[in-house]
DRENDO-1510 file (C-alpha; in Angstrom, 1 decimal, always signed):
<recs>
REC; n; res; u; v; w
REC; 1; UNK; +86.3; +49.5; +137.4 .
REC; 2; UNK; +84.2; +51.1; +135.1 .
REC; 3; UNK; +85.3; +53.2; +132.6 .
REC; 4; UNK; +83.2; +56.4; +130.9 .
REC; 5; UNK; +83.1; +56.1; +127.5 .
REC; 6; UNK; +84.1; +58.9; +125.3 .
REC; 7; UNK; +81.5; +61.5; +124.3 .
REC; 8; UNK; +80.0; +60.6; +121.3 .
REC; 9; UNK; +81.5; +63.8; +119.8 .
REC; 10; UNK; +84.9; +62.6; +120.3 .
REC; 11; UNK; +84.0; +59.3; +119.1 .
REC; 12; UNK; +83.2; +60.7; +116.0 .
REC; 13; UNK; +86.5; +62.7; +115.9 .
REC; 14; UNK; +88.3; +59.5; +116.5 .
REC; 15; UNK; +86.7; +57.1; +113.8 .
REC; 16; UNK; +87.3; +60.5; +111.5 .
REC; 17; UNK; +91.2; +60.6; +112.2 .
REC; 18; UNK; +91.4; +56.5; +112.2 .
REC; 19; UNK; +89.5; +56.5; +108.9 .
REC; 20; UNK; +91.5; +59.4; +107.2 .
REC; 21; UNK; +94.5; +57.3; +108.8 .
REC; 22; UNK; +93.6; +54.5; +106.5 .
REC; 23; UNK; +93.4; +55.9; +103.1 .
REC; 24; UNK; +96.8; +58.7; +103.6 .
REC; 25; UNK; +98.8; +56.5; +101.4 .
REC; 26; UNK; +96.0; +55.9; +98.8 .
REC; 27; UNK; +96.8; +57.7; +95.2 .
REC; 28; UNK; +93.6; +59.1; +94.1 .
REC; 29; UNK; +95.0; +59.2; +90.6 .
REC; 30; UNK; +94.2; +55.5; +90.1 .
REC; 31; UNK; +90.3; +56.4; +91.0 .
REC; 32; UNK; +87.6; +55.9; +87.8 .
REC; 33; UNK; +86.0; +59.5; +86.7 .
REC; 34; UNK; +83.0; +58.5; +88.1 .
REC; 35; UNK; +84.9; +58.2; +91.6 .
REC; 36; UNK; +86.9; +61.3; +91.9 .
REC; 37; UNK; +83.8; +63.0; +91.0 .
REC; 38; UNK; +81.7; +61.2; +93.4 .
REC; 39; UNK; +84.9; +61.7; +96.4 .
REC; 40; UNK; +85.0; +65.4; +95.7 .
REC; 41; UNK; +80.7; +65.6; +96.1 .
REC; 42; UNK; +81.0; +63.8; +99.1 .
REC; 43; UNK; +84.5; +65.1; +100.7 .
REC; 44; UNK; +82.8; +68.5; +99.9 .
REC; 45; UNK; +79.9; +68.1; +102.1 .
REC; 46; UNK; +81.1; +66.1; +105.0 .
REC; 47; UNK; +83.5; +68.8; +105.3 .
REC; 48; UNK; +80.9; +71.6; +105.8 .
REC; 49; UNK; +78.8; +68.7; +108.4 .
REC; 50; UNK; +82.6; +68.2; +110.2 .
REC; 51; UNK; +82.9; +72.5; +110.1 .
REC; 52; UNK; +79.3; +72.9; +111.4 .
REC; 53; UNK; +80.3; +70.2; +114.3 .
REC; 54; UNK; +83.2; +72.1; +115.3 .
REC; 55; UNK; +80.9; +75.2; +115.5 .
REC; 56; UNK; +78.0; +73.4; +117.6 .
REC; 57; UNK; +81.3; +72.7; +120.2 .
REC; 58; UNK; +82.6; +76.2; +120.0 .
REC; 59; UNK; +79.2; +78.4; +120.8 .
REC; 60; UNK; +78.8; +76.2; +123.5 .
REC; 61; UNK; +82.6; +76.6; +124.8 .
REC; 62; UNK; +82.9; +79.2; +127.2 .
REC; 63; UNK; +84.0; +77.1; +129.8 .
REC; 64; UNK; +87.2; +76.5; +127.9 .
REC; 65; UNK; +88.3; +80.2; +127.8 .
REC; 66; UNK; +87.5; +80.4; +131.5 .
REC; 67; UNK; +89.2; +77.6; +132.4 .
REC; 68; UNK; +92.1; +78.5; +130.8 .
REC; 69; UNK; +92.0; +82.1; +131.2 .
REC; 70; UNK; +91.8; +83.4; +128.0 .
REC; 71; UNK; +89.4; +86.4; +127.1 .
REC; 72; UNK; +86.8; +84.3; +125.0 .
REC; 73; UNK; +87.2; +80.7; +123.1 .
REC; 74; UNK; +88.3; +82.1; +119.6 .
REC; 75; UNK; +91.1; +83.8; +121.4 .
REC; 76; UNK; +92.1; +80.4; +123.6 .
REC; 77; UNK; +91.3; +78.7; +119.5 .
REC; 78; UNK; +93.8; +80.6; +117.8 .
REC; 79; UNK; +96.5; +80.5; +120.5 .
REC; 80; UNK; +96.7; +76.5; +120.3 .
REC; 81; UNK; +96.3; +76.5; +116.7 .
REC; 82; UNK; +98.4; +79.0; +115.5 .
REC; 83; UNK; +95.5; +80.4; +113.6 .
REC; 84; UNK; +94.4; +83.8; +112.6 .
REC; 85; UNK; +93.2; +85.6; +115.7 .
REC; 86; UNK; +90.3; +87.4; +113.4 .
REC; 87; UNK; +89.4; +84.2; +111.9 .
REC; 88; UNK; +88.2; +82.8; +115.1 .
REC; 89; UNK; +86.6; +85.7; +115.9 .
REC; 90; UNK; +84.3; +85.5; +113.4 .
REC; 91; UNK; +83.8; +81.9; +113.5 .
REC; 92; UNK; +83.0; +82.2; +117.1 .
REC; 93; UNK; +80.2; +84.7; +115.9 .
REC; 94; UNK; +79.0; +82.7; +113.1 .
REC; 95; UNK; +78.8; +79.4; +115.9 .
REC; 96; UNK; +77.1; +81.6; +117.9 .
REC; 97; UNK; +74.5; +83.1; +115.5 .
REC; 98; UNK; +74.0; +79.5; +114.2 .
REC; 99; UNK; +73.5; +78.1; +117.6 .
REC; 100; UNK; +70.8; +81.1; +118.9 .
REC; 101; UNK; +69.1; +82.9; +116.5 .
REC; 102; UNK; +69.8; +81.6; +112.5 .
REC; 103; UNK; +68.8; +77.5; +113.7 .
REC; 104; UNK; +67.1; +76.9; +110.4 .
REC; 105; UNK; +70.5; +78.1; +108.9 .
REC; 106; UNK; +72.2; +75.8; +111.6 .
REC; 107; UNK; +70.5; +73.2; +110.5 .
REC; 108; UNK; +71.4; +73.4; +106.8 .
REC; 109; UNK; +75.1; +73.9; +107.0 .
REC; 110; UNK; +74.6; +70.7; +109.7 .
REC; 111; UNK; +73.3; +68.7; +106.8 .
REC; 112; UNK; +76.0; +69.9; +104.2 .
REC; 113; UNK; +73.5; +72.0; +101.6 .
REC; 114; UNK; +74.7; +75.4; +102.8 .
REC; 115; UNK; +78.2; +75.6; +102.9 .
REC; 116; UNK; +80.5; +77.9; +105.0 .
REC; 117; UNK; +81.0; +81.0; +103.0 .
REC; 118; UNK; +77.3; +80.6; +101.9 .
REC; 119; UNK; +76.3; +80.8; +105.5 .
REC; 120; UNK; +78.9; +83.5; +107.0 .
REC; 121; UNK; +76.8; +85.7; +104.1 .
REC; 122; UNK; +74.0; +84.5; +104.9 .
REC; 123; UNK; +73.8; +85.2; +108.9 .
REC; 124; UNK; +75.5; +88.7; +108.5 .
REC; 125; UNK; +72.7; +89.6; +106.1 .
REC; 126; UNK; +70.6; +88.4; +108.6 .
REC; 127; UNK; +72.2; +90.2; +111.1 .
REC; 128; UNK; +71.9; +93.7; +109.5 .
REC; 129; UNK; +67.9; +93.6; +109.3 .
REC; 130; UNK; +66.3; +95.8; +111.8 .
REC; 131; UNK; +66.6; +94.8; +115.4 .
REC; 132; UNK; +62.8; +95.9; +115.6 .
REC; 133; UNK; +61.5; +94.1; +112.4 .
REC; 134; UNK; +58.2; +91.3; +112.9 .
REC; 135; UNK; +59.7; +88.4; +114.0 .
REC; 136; UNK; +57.7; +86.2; +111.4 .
REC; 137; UNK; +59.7; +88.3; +108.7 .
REC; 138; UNK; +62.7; +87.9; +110.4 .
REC; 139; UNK; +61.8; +84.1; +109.7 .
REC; 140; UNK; +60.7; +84.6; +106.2 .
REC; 141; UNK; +63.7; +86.1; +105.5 .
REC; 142; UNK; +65.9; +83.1; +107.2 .
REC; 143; UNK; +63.9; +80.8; +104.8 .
REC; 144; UNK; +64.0; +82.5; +101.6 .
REC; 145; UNK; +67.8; +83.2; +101.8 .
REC; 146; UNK; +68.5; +79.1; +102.8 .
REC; 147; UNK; +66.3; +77.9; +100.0 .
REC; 148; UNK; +68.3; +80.2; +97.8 .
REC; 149; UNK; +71.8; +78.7; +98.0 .
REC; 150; UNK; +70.7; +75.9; +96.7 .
REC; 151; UNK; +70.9; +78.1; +93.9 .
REC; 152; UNK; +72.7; +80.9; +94.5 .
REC; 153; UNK; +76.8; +81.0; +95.4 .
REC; 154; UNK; +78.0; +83.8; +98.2 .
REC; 155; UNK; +78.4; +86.5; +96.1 .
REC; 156; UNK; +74.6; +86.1; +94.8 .
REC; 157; UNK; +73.1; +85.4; +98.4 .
REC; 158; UNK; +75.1; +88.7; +99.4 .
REC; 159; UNK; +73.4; +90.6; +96.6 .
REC; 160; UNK; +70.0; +89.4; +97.4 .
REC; 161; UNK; +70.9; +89.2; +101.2 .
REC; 162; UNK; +70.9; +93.6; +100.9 .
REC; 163; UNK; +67.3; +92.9; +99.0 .
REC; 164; UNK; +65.7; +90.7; +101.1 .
REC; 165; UNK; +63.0; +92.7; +102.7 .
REC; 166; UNK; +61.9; +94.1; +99.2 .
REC; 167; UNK; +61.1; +90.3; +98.8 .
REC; 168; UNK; +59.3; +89.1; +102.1 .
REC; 169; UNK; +58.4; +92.5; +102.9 .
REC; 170; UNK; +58.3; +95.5; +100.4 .
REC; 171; UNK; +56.9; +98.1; +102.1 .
REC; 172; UNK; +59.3; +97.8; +104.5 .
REC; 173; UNK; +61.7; +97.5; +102.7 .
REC; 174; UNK; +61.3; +100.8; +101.0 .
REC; 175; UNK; +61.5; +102.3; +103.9 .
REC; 176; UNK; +64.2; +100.3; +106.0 .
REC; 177; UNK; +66.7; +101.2; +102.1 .
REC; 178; UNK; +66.1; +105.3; +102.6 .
REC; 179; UNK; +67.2; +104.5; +106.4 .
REC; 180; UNK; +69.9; +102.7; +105.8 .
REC; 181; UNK; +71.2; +105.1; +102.9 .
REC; 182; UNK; +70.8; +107.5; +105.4 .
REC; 183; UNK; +73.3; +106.3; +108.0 .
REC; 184; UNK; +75.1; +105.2; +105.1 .
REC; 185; UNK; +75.4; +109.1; +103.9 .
REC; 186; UNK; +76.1; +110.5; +107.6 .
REC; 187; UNK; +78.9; +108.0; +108.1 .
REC; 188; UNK; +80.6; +108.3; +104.5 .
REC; 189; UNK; +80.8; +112.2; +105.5 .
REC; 190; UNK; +82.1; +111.8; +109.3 .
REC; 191; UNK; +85.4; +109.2; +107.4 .
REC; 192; UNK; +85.9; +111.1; +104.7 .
REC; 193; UNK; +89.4; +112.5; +104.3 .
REC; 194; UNK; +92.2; +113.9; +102.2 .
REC; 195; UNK; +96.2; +113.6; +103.1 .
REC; 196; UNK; +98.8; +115.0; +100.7 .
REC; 197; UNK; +102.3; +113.7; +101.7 .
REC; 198; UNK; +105.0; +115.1; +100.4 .
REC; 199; UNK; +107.5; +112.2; +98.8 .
REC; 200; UNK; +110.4; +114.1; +98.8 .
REC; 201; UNK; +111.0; +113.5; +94.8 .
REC; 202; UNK; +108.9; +116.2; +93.5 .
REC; 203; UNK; +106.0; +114.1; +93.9 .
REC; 204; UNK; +102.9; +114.3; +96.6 .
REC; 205; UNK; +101.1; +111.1; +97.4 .
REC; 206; UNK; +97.3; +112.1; +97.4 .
REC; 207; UNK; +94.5; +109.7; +99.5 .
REC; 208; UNK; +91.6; +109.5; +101.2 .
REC; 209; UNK; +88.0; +108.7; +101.5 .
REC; 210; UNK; +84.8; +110.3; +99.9 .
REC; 211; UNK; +81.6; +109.1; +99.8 .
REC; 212; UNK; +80.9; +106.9; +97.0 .
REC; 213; UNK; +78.4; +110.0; +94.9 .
REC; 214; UNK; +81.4; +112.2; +95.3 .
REC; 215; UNK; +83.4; +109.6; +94.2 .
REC; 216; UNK; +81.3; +108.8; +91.2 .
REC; 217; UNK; +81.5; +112.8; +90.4 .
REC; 218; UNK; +85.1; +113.1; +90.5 .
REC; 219; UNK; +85.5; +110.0; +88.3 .
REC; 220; UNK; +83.0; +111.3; +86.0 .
REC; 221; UNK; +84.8; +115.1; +85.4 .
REC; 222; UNK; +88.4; +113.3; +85.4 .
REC; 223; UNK; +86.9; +110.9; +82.3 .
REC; 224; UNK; +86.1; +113.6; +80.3 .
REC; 225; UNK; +89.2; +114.7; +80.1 .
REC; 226; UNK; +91.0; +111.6; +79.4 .
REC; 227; UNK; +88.3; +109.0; +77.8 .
REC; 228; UNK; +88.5; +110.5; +74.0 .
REC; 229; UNK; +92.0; +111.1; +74.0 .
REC; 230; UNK; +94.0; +109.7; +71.3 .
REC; 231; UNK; +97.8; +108.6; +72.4 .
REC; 232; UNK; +100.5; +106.6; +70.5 .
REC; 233; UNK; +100.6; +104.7; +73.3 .
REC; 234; UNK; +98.3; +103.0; +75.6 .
REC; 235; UNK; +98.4; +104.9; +79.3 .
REC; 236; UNK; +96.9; +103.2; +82.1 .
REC; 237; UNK; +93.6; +104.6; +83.4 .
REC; 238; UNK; +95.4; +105.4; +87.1 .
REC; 239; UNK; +97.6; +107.9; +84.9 .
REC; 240; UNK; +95.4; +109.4; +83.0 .
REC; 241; UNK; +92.9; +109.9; +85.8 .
REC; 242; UNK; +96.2; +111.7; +88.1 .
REC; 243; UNK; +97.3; +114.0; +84.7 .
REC; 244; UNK; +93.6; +114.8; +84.3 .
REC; 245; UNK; +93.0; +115.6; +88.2 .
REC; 246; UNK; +96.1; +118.0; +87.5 .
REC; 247; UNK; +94.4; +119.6; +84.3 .
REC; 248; UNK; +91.3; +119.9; +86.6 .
REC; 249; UNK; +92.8; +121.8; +89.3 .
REC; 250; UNK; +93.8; +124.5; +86.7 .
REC; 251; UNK; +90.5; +125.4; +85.4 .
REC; 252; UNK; +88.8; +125.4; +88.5 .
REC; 253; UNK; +87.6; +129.6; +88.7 .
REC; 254; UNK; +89.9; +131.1; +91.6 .
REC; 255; UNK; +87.1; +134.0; +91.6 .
REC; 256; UNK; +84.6; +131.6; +93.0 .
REC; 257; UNK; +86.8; +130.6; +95.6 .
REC; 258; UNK; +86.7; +131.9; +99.2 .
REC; 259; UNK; +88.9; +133.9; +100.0 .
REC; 260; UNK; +92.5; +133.4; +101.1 .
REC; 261; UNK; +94.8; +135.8; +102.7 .
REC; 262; UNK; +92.5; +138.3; +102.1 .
REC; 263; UNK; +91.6; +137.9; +98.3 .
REC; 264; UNK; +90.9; +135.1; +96.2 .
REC; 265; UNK; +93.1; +132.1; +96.1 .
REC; 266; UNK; +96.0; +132.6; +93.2 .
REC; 267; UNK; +99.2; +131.8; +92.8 .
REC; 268; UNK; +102.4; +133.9; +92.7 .
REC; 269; UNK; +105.4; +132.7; +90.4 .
REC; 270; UNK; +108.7; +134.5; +90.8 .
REC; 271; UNK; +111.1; +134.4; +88.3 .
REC; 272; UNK; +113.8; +136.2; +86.7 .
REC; 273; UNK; +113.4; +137.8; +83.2 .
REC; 274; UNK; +117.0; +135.9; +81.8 .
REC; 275; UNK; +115.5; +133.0; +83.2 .
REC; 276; UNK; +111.4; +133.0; +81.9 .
REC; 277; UNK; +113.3; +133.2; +78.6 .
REC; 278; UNK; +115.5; +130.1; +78.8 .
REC; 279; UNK; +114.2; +127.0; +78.8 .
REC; 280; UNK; +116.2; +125.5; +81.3 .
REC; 281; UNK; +115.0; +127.7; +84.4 .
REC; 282; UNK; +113.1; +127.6; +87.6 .
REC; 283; UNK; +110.5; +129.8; +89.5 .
REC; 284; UNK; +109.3; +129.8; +92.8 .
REC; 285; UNK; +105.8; +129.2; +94.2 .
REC; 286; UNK; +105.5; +132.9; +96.5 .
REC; 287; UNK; +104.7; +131.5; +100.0 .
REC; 288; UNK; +106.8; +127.9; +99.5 .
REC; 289; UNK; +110.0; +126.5; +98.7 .
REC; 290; UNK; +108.3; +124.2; +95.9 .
REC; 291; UNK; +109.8; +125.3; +92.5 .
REC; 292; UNK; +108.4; +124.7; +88.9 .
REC; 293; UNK; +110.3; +124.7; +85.9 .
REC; 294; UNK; +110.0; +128.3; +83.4 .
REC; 295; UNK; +108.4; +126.1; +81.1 .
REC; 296; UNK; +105.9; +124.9; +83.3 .
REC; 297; UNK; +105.7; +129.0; +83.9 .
REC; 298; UNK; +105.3; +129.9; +81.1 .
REC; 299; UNK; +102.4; +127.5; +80.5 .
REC; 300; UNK; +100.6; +128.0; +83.6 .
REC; 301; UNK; +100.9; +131.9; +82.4 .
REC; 302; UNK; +98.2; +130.7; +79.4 .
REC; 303; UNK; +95.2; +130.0; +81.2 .
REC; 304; UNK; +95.9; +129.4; +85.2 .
REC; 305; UNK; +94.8; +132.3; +87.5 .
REC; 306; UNK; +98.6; +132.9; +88.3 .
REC; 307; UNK; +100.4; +135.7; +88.7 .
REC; 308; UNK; +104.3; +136.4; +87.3 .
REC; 309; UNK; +106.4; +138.5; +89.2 .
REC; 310; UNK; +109.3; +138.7; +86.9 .
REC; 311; UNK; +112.4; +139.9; +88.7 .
REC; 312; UNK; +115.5; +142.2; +87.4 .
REC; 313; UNK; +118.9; +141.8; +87.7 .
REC; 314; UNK; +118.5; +142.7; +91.7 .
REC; 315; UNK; +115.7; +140.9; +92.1 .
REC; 316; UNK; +113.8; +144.1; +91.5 .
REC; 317; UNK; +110.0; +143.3; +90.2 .
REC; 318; UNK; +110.3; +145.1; +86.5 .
REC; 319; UNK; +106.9; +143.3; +85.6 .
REC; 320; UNK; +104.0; +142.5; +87.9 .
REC; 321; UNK; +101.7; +140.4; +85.3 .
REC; 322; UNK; +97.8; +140.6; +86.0 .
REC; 323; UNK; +95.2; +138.2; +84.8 .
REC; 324; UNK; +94.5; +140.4; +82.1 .
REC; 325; UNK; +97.3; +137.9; +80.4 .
REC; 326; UNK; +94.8; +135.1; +80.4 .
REC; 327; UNK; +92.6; +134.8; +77.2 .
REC; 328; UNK; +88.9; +136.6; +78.3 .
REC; 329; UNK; +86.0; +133.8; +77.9 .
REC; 330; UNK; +84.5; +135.4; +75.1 .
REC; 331; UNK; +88.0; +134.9; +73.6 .
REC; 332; UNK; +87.8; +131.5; +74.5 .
REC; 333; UNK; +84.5; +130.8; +73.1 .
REC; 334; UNK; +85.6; +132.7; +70.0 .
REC; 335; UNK; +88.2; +130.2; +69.9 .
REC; 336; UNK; +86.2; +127.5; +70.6 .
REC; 337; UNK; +84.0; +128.2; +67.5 .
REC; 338; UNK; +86.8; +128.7; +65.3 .
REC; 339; UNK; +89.0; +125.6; +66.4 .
REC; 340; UNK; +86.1; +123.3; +66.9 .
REC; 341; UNK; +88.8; +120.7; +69.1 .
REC; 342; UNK; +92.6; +120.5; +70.1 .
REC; 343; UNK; +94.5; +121.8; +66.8 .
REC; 344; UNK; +97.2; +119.1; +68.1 .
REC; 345; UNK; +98.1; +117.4; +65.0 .
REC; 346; UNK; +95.5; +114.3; +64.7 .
REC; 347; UNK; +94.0; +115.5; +68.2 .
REC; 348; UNK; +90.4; +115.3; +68.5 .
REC; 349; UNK; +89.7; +116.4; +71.9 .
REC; 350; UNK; +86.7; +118.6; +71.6 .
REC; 351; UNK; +87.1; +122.5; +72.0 .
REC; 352; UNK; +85.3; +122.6; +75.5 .
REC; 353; UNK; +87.9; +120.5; +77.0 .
REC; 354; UNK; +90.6; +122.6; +75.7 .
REC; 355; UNK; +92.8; +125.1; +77.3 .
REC; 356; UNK; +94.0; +128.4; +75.0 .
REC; 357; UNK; +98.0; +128.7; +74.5 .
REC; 358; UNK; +99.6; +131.9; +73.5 .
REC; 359; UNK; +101.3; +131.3; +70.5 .
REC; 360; UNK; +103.8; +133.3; +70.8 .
REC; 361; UNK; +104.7; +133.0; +74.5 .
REC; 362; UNK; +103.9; +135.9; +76.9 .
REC; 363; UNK; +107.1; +136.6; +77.9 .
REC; 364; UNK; +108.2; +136.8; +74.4 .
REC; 365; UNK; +105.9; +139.9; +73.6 .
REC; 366; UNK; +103.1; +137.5; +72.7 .
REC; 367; UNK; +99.7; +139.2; +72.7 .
REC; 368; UNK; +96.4; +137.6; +74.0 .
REC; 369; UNK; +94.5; +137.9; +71.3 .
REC; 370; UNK; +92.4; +135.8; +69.1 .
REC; 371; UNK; +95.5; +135.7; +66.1 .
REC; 372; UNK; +98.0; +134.7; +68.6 .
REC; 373; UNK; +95.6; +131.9; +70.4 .
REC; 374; UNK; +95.2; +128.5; +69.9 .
REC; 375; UNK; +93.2; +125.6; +71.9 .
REC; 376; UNK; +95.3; +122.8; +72.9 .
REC; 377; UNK; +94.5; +119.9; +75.2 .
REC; 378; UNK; +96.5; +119.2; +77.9 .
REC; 379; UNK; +98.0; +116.5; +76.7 .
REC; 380; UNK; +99.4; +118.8; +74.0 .
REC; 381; UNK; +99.9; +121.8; +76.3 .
REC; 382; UNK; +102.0; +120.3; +78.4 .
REC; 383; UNK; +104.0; +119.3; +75.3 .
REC; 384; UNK; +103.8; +123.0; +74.0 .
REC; 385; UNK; +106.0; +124.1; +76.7 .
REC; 386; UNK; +108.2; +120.8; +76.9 .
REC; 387; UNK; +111.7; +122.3; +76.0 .
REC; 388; UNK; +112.2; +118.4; +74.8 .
REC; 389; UNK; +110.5; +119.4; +71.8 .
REC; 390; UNK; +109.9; +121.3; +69.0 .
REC; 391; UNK; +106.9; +123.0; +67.6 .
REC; 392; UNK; +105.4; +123.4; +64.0 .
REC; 393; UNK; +102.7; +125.1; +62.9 .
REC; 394; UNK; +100.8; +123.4; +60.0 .
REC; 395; UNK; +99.5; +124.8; +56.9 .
REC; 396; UNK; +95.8; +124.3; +58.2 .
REC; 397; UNK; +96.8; +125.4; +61.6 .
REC; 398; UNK; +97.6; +122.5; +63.7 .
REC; 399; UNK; +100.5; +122.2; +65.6 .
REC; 400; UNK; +103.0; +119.4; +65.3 .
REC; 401; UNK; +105.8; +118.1; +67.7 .
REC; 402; UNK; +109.1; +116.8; +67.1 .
REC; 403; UNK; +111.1; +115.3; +69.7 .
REC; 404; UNK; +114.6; +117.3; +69.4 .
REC; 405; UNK; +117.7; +115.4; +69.3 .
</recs>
């Protein structure tokens, strides 16, 4: 009785696992250079040609994931292998492509001079050119990117892969980059986003999408206030960036805002007198239950668009504070003339990044005027009205800080 013989396919397989069988208990370590250099050449590439095999079989696979009931061959893959679901996928989609539509690639990886990751960037590049686009550009641009990884690992292919019609076709090109930047822009704005969730330690977990210009813009405004600051110690950009997004908020122009309750956003702070005195007091945010500390009050009280309702004995408002407490902007530009940066001692963040302190604190019986002002960063500010430390005003004006003990 005759027998079939095996499919040459798994013939191949077979005098694979019966050769790999023969040299398991070899010890490469007793190889020449020359060998192990030659092995890892070869190894390399028979590996891609073995990959691109198993491809071939899998876009022409179907049958399997009827027979066997599963939704598609990467699915019926990954259940008998215990692999990643998603990795099939893609593989399946790559065999495919490779098998219909990107054959020059096909043949390439099939001969071991394009490799798997160079080909899975490659294809999607491929993939992404317009469905409508001259089919002999469409082959042009097959060509051009296969001839390039001899060349060119994935991460170059990808680069050039976004480029290629401004090399096989540049007037199109042109045109097919404002398209794309197009659906680019209209999708960056439908997923953007902004959560704020509230940690529970007096901290709020801030994220979300933007597109990438507003991105760029917020990084750029949130550098200028950090990038020439001088600390004693090094403070990782992810800080610096959150202190300075802080700092931001505050000098944003609540008159430019719309309107909120019926008036332009601000922001109420109740407080007793006793306790806008002490250092060791709290306020309340009118409208929440967040509280801030009297020196954080106090501070805001310099230059935020706050309000201070300072409370009596009863908690009867003796003092309903107005804006009029803030420094005016010709004050401020006064100031910023006469300071010329942050009068922090050895500070040399410039003027216009400053923010004007009362010297003598508000709800001392300061006075906001331009003998009682200073400009301090925020860096500085926030240490201003840190009851951890001191404050002493230098002979030339600066202010320097001493950590009490």
């Amino acid at each position: 009785m005759l027998v079939n013989p095996p499919h040459p396919v798994l013939f191949c397989a077979a005098a694979i696992e019966a050769a790999l069988g023969e040299v398991a208990g070899v010890e490469p370590a007793f190889m020449r250079t020359s060998e192990k250099a030659d092995a890892l050449l070869t190894l390399a590439r028979l590996e891609v040609q073995l990959a691109a095999l198993r491809l071939k079989v899998m876009a022409a696979a179907d049958d399997v994931a009827v027979d066997a009931g599963a939704r598609d061959v990467a699915a019926w893959l990954a259940h008998e292998t215990q692999a990643s679901p998603k990795s099939c996928r893609a593989e399946q989609h790559l065999a495919v492509g490779l098998d219909t539509r990107w054959t020059r690639l096909g043949t390439a990886v099939a001969d071991g001079v394009v490799n798997l990751a160079q080909a899975r960037v490659i294809a999607r590049a491929l993939d992404e050119l317009p469905a409508d686009l001259d089919p002999e550009l469409l082959v042009q641009a097959e060509e051009h990117l296969v001839d390039a990884a001899e060349h060119h690992g994935p991460e170059q292919l990808r680069v050039l892969g976004r480029r290629i019609l401004d090399v096989v076709a540049p007037e199109v090109g042109e045109a097919e980059e404002a398209k794309q930047l197009q659906r680019e822009e209209a999708r960056a704005w439908e997923t953007t986003s902004l959560t704020l969730t509230r940690r529970g330690d007096g901290t709020t977990r801030l994220s979300g999408l933007l597109p990438d210009a507003a991105a760029t813009r917020l990084a750029t405004y949130l550098d200028a206030y950090t990038s020439p600051r001088q600390q004693t110690t090094a403070t990782p950009q992810h800080r610096a960036r959150g202190q300075a997004f802080c700092a931001l908020l505050e000098h944003l122009d609540p008159s430019k805002l719309p309107d909120h309750g019926g008036a332009a956003t601000t922001v109420m702070v109740t407080i007793d007198r006793e306790s806008l005195t002490r250092g060791l007091a709290s306020g309340g945010l009118v409208g929440t239950d967040d509280k801030i500390t009297a020196g954080e009050a106090r501070r805001l009280a310099c230059t935020a668009e706050i309000i201070p309702v300072v409370l009596g004995g009863k908690s009867e408002i003796v003092d309903f504070g107005r804006t009029r407490r803030l420094f005016s902007f010709a004050q401020h530009k006064a100031m910023r003339l006469r300071d010329q940066r942050c009068r922090g001692e050895n500070c040399t963040i410039p003027a216009s990044w400053c923010e004007a302190h009362h010297l003598k604190p508000w709800s001392k019986g300061g006075k906001t005027n331009l003998a009682d002002g200073t400009l301090l960063c925020s860096h500085h500010h926030h240490r201003a009205h840190d009851i951890r430390y001191s404050t002493e005003r230098m002979p030339n004006g600066d202010l320097r800080f001493h950590r009490r003990t």
